[in-house]
C-alpha positions in Angstrom: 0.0 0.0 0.0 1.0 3.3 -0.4 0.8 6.2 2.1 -0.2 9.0 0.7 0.4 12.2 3.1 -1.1 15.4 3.1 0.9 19.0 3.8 -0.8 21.5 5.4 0.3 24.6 3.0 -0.6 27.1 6.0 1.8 25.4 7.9 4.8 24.3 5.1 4.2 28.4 4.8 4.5 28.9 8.3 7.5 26.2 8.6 9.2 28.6 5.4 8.7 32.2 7.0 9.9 30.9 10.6 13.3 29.1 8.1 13.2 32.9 6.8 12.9 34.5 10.1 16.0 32.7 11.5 18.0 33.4 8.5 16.9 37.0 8.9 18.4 37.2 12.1 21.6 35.4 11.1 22.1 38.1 8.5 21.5 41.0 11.2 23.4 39.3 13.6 26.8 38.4 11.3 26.6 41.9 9.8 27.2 43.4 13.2 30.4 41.0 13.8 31.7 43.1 11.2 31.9 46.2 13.1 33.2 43.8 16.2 36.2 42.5 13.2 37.8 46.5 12.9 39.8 46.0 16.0 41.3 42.8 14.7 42.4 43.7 11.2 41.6 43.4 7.6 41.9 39.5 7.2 39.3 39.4 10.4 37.1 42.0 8.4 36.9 40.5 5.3 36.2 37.0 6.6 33.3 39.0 8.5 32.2 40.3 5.1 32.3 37.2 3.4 30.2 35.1 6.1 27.7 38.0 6.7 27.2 37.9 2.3 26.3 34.1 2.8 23.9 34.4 5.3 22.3 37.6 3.8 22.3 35.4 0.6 20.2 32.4 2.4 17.9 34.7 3.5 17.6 36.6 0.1 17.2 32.5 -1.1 14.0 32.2 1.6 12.4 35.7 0.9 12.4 34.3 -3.0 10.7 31.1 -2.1 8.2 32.6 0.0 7.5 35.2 -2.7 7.0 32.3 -5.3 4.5 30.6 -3.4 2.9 34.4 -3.1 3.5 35.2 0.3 4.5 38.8 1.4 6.6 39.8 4.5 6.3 43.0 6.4 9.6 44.7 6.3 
């Protein structure tokens, strides 16, 4: 037999913003390790930069996925 499951799309959505949520907060929180980097020198900045790019990149990643499924977040 097979099992056929159902998803919920209220809650895969809700599963998605709260993924999107999270990487929001990664973004905000790697971007202000930059700022912490500038006592430590330019290597220590520009790994800051890179990882803070990523992150804001993941969340850019969800924010497109939630828009293709045509849901909106409040900035």
């Amino acid at each position: 037999m097979n099992a056929v499951t159902s998803v919920n799309p209220h809650s895969a959505h809700a599963d998605l913003i709260a993924t999107y949520r999270r990487a929001e907060a990664e973004a905000a929180h790697k971007f202000s390790l930059i700022k912490a980097a500038e006592k430590k020198g330019p290597k220590a900045i520009q790994t800051a930069i890179d990882t803070s790019a990523k992150a804001a990149k993941r969340r850019d990643a969800y924010a497109k996925k939630l828009l293709d499924l045509g849901v909106t977040l409040d900035a």
